[in-house]
C-alpha positions as a printed NumPy array, in Angstrom:
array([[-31.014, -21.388,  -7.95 ],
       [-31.196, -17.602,  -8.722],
       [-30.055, -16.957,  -4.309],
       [-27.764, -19.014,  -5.185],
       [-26.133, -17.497,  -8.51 ],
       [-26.562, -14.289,  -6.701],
       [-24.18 , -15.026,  -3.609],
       [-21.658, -16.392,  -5.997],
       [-21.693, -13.324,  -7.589],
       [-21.849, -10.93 ,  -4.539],
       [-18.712, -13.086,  -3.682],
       [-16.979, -12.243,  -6.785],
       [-17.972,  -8.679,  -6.489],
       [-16.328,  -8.059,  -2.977],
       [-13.554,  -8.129,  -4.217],
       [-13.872,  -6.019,  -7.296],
       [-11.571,  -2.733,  -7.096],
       [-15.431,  -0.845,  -7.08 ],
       [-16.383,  -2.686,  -3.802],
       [-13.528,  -3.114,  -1.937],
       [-11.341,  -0.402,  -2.083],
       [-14.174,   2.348,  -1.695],
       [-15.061,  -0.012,   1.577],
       [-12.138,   0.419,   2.572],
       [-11.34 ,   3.894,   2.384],
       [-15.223,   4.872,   3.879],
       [-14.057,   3.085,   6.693],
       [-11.171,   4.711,   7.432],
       [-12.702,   7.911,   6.565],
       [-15.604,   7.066,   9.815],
       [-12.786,   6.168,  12.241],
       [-11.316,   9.725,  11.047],
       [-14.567,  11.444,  12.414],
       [-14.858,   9.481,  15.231],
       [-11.549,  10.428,  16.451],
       [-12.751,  14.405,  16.635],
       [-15.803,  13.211,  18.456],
       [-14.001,  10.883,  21.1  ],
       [-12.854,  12.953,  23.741],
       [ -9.599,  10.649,  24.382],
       [ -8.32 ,  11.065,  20.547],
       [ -9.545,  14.71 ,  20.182],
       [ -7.404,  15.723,  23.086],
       [ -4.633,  14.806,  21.042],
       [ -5.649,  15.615,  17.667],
       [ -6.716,  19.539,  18.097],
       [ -5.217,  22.433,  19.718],
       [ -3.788,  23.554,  22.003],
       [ -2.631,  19.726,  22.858],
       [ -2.834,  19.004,  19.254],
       [ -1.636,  19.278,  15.5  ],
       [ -5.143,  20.812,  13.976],
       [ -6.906,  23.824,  15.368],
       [-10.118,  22.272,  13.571],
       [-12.087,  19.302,  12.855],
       [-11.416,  18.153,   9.077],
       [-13.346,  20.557,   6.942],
       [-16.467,  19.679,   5.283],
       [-14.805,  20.443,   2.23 ],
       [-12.256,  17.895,   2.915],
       [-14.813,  15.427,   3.073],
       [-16.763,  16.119,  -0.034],
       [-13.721,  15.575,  -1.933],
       [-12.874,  12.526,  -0.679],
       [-16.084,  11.392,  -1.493],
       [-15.923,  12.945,  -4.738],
       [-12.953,  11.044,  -5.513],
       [-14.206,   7.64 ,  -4.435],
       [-17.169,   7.875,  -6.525],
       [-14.618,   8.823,  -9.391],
       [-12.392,   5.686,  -8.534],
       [-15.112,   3.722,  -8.711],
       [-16.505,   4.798, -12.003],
       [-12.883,   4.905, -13.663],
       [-12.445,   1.011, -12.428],
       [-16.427,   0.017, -13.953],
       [-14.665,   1.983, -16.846],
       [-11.176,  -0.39 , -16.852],
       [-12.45 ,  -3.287, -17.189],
       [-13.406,  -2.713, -20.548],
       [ -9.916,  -2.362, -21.282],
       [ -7.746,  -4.711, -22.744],
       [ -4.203,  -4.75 , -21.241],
       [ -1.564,  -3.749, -23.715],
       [  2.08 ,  -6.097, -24.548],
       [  4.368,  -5.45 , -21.594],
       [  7.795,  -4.102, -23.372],
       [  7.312,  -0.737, -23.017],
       [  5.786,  -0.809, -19.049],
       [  9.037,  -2.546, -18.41 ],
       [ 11.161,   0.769, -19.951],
       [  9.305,   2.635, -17.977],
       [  9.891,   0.889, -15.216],
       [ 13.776,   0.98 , -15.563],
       [ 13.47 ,   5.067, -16.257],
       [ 11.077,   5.446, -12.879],
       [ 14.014,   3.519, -10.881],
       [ 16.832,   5.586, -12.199],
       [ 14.576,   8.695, -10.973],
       [ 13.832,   7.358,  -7.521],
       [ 17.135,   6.467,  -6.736],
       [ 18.28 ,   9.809,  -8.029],
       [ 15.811,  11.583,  -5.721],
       [ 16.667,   9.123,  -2.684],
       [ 20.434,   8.755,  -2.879],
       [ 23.405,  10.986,  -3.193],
       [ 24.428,   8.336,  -5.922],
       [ 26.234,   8.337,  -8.99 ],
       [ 24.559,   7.45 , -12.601],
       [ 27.668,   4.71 , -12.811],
       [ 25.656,   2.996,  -9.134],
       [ 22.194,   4.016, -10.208],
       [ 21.754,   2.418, -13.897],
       [ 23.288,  -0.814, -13.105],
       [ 20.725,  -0.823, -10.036],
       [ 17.763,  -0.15 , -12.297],
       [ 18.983,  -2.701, -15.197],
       [ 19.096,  -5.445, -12.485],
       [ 16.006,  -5.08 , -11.302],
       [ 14.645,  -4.515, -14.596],
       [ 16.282,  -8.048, -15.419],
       [ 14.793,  -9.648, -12.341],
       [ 11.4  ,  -8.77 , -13.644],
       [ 12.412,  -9.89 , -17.211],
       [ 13.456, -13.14 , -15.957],
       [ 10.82 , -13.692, -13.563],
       [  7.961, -12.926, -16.076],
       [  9.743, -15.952, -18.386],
       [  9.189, -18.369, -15.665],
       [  5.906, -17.363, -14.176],
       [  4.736, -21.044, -15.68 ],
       [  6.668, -22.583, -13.088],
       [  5.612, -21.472,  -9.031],
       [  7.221, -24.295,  -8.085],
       [ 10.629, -22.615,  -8.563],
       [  9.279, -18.556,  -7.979],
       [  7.692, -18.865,  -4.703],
       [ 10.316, -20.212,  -2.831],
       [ 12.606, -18.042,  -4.975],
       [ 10.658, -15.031,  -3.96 ],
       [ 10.861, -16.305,   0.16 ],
       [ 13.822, -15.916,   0.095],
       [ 14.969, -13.149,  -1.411],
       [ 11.906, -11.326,   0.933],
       [ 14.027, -13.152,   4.089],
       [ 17.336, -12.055,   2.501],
       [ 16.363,  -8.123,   2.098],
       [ 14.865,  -8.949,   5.572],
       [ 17.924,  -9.777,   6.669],
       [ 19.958,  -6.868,   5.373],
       [ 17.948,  -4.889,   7.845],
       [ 17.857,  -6.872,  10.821],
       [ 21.757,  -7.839,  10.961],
       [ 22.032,  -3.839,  11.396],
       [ 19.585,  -3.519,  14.497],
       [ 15.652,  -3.976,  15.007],
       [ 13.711,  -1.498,  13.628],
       [ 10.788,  -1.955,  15.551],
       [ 13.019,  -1.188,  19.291],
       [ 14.924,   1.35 ,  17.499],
       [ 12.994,   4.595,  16.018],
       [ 15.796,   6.402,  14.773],
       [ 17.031,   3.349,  13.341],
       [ 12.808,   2.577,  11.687],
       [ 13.595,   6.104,  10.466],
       [ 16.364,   6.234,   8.808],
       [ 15.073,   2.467,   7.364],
       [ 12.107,   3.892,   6.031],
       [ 12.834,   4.683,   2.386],
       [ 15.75 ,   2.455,   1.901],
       [ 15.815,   0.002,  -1.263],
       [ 15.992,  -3.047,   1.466],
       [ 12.689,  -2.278,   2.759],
       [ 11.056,  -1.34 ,  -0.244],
       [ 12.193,  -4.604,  -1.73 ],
       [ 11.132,  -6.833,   1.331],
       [  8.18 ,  -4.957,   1.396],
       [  7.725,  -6.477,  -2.478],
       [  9.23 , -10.064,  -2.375],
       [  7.32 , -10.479,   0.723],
       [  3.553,  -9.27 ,  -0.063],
       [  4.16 , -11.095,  -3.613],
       [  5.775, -14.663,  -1.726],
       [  2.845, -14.464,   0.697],
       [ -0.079, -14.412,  -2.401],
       [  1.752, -16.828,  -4.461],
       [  2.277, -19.456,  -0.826],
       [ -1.318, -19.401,  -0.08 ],
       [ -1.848, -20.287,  -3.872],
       [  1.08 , -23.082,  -4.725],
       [  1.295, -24.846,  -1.322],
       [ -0.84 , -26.653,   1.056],
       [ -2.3  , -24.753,   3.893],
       [ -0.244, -26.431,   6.538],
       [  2.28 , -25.352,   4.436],
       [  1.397, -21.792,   3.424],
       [  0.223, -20.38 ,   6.638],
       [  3.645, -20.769,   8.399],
       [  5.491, -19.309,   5.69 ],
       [  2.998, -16.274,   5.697],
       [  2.791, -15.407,   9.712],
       [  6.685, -16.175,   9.212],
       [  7.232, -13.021,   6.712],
       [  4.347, -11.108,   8.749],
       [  6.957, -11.782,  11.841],
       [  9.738, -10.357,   9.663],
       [  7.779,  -7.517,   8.708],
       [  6.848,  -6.666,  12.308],
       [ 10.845,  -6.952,  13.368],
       [ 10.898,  -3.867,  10.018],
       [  9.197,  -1.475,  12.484],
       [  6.515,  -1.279,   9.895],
       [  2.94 ,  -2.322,  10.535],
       [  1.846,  -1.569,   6.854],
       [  3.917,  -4.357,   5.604],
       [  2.769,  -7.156,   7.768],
       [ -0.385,  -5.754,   7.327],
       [  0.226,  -6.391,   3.508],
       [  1.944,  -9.405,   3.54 ],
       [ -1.138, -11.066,   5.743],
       [ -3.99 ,  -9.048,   3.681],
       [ -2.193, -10.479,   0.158],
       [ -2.652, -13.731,   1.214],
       [ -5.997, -13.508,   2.601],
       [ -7.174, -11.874,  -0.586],
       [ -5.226, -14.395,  -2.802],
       [ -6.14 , -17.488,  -1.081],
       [-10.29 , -16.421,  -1.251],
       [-10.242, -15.614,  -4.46 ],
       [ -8.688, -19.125,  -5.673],
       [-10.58 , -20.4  ,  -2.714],
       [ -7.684, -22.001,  -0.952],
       [ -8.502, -20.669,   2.525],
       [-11.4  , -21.409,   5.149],
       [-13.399, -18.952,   7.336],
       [-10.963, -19.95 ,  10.455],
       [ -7.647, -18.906,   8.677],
       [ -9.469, -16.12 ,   7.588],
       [-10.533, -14.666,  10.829],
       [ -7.133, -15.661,  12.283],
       [ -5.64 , -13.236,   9.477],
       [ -8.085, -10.412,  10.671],
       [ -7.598, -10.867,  14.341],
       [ -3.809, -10.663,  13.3  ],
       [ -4.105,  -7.602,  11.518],
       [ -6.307,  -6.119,  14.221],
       [ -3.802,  -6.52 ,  16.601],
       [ -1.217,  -5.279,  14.589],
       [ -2.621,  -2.085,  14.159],
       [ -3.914,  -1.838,  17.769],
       [ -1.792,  -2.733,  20.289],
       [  1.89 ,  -3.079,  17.772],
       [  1.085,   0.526,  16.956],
       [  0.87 ,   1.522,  19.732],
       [  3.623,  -0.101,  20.938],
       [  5.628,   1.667,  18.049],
       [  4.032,   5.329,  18.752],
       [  5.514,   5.033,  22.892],
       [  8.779,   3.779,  21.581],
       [  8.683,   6.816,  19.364],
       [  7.659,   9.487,  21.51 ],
       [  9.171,   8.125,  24.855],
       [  5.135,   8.127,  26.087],
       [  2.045,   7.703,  24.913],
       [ -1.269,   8.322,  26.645],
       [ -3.965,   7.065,  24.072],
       [ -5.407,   3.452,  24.395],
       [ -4.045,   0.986,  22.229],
       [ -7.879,   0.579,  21.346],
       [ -8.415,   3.87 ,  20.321],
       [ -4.769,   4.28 ,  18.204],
       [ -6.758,   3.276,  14.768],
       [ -9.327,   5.886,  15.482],
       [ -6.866,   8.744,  16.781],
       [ -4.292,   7.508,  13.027],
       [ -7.027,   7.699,  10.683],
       [ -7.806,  11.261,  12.196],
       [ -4.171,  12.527,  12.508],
       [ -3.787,  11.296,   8.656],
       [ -7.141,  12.962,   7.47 ],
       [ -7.034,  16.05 ,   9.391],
       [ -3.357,  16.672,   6.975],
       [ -5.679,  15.925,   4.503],
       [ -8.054,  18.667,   5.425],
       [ -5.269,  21.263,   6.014],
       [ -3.484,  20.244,   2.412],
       [ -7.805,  20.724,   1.311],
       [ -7.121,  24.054,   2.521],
       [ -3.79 ,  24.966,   0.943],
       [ -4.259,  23.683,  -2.157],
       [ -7.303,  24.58 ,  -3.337],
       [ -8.322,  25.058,  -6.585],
       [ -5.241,  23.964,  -8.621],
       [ -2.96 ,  22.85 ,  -6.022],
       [  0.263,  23.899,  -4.204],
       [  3.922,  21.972,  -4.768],
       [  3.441,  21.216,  -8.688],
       [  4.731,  17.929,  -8.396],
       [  7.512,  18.183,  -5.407],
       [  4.899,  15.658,  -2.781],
       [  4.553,  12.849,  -5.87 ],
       [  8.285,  13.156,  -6.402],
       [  9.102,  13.109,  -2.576],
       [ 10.29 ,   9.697,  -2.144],
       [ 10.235,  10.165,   1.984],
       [  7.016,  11.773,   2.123],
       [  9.078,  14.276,   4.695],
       [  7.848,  17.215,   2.701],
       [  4.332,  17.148,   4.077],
       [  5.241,  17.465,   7.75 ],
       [  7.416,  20.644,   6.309],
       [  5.196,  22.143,   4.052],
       [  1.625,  21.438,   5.46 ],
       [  2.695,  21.061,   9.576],
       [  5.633,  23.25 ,   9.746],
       [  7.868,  20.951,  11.529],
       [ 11.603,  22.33 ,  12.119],
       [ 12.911,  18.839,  11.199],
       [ 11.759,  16.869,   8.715],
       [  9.444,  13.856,   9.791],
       [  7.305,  11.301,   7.493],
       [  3.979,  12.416,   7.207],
       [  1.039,  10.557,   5.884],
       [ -1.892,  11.988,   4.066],
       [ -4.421,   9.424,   2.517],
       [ -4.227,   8.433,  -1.126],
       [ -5.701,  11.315,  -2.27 ],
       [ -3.332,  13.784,  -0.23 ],
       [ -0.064,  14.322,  -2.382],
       [ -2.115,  14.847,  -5.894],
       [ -4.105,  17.241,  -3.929],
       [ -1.077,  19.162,  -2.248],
       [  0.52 ,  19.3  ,  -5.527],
       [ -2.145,  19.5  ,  -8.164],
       [ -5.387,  20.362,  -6.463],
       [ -8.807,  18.885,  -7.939],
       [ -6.565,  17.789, -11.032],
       [ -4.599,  15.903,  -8.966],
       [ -7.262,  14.37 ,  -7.289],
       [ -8.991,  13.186, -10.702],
       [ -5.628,  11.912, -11.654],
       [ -4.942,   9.828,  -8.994],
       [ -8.616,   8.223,  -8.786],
       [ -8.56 ,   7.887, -12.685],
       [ -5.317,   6.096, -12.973],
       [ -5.474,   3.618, -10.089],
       [ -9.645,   2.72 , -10.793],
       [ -8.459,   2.254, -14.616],
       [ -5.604,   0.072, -13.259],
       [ -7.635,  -1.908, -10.925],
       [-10.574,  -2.338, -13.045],
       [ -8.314,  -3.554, -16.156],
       [ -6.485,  -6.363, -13.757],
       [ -9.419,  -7.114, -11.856],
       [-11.178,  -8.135, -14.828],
       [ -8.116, -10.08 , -17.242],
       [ -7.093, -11.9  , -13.99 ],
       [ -7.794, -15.561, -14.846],
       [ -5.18 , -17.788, -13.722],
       [ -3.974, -18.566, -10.278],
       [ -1.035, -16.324, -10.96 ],
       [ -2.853, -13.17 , -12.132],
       [ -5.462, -13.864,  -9.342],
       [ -2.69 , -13.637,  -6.508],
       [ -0.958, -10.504,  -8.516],
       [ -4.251,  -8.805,  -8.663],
       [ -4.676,  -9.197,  -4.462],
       [ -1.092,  -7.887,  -3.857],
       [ -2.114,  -4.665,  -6.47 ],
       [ -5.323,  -4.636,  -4.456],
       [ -3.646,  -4.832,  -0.979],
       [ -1.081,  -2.17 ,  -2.265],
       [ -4.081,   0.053,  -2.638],
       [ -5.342,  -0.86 ,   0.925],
       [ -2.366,   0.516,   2.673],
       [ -2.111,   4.087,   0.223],
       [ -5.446,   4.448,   1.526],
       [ -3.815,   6.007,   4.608],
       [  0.226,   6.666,   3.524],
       [ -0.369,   8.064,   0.256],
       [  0.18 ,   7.471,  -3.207],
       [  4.313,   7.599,  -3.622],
       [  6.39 ,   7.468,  -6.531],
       [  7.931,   4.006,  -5.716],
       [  3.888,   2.896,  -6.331],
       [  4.167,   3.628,  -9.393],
       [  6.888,   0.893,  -9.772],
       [  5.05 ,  -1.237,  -7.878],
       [  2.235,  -1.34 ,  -9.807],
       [  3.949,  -1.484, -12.833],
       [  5.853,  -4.447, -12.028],
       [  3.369,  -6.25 , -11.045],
       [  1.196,  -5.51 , -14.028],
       [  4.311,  -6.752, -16.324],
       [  4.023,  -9.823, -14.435],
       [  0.583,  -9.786, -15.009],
       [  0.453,  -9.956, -18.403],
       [  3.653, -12.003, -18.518],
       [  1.415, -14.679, -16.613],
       [ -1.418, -14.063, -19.057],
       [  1.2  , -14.999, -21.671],
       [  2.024, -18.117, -20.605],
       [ -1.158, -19.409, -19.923],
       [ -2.086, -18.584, -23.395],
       [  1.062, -19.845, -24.766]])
């Protein structure tokens, strides 16, 4: 009886913000320092053929470590806290919009605030009727297939890079990227498998078309999560899921890098390996620049593009999206502060949802938040995160409403 307790606890635990996000960033932290020891991925990685003239610094990777350990404790610490009423997250989210859009569009107040009350109003009207899936999930199908849509009916991202470029930080994509993460959790949850699973590899499809790995990655990883954690899903859909992802980031990456770059000489294999070091070794050089107190004061957090690290860390002439793991723009701009601040924030965040999640609904918000985190892990935490996480934690306590209503 006590084995038995135990594995249905260790179950539980897995997927606790202190187990599976550190697991997830160690991970990509080894491929990182594999990729300087493979001599196929180094080639490419360090001078004179590549960006770094060094292997990541062992200061680099103290503070990474440093900051997982503080992630951890800050989410043992959140779940002690009781999540607050959800008016004012819901301001806040309306005053974050009006300053990303600001930031990301030459647009006028008169386009912007209207934007940012809509949205605002979707959430508010969403959160009223989180009682009934029945109506949401398809509701939020299809407006993931409609922002889809707005991007496709232009061109394919995924043949086109300038086209995946210039797509990149557009309010379409950021919105599919939402709909479609959130439609894929609540699927797995609401609807039979034989229904679920096609509607799921269908939005994964759509976010493959986007020219972005990390959201089929994210729509496929949501529903894993949310489906084991209601346990809705068996061990074969599972491992169909990770073969899926695995492929994705093998051979669809590299598929993306040659269409890119015209050629590409590293195995589709060994692309994971040769990203997580490419990613980490900015990390090591923004280490570098940034210590004690940091660098930009603020201008990395607030660039929506994330174009300013490949101009202020890799001196590129033109400006090019960077990544730098999740720790990377607190560091560049606010040095060991920023690192506390990001690790404190999202393990407090984490730890807080993790533990209120009860329902179904909560349970398949808390894998999207979860899978969110997954995929910063390498890009970086961004300001349109921040609204991310905020709407879903409105919904999250909207949902906690209504069961308790």
């Amino acid at each position: 009886m006590r084995l038995i307790s135990f594995i249905k606890s260790f179950h539980r635990e897995i997927f606790s913000p202190w187990v599976a996000l550190p697991a997830v960033y160690l991970l990509f932290i080894a491929l990182a320092a594999l990729s300087y020891e493979i001599p196929s991925t180094a080639r490419f990685l360090l001078a004179p053929r590549g960006f770094f003239q060094s292997s990541p610094s062992s200061m680099s990777y103290l503070i990474t470590f440093l900051g997982i350990l503080l992630l951890i404790y800050a989410a043992l610490i959140g779940r002690r806290i009781r999540i607050m009423t959800k008016k004012p997250i819901l301001v806040a989210i309306f005053l974050l919009l009006i300053l990303t859009l600001r930031l990301a569009f030459p647009m006028s107040f008169m386009l912007i605030i209207p934007a940012s009350l809509g949205y605002a109003a979707l959430l508010w009207y969403i959160s009223k009727n989180l009682d009934n899936l029945s109506l949401l999930t398809p509701a939020a199908l299809l407006l993931a297939v409609l922002f889809s849509l707005t991007i496709l009916l232009k061109g394919i991202p995924i043949l086109e890079s300038s086209f995946r470029q210039s797509t990149a930080v557009t309010p379409s994509r950021a919105l599919f990227h939402g709909f479609a993460t959130v439609a894929a959790a609540l699927s797995i949850v609401v609807y039979p498998r034989k229904l679920a699973l096609p509607a799921i590899f269908f939005l994964a499809v759509l976010g493959i078309l986007s020219g972005f790995k990390s959201d089929a990655v994210a729509v496929l990883t949501s529903a894993v999560l949310a489906g084991l954690l209601v346990k809705k899903i068996l061990l074969k859909e599972t491992l169909l899921a990770a073969l899926s992802v695995l492929l994705i980031l093998t051979f669809l990456s590299n598929f993306i890098a040659a269409t890119a770059y015209g050629a590409w000489q590293i195995s589709p294999l060994l692309y994971m390996f040769y990203r997580a070091g490419f990613t980490f070794g900015v990390f090591s050089n923004i280490v570098d620049m940034s210590m004690p107190f940091g660098y930009l004061k603020g201008n990395a957090l607030f660039s929506v593009s994330q174009e300013i690290v490949s101009m202020e860390v890799l001196d590129y002439s033109t400006p090019h999206i960077i990544t730098s793991t999740l720790l990377g723009p607190g560091m560049l701009d606010f040095g060991l502060w920023g690192i506390a601040l990001t690790a404190v924030l999202l393990g407090l965040y984490l730890g807080a949802t993790y533990r209120a999640a009860k329902s179904k609904t909560q349970l398949a918000l808390y894998a999207v938040a979860l899978t969110h985190s997954f995929i910063l892990v390498e890009v970086g935490l961004q300001l349109t995160s921040f609204i991310f996480f905020l709407s879903l934690l409105y919904l999250f306590i909207g949902a906690g409403e209504k069961e308790a209503e």
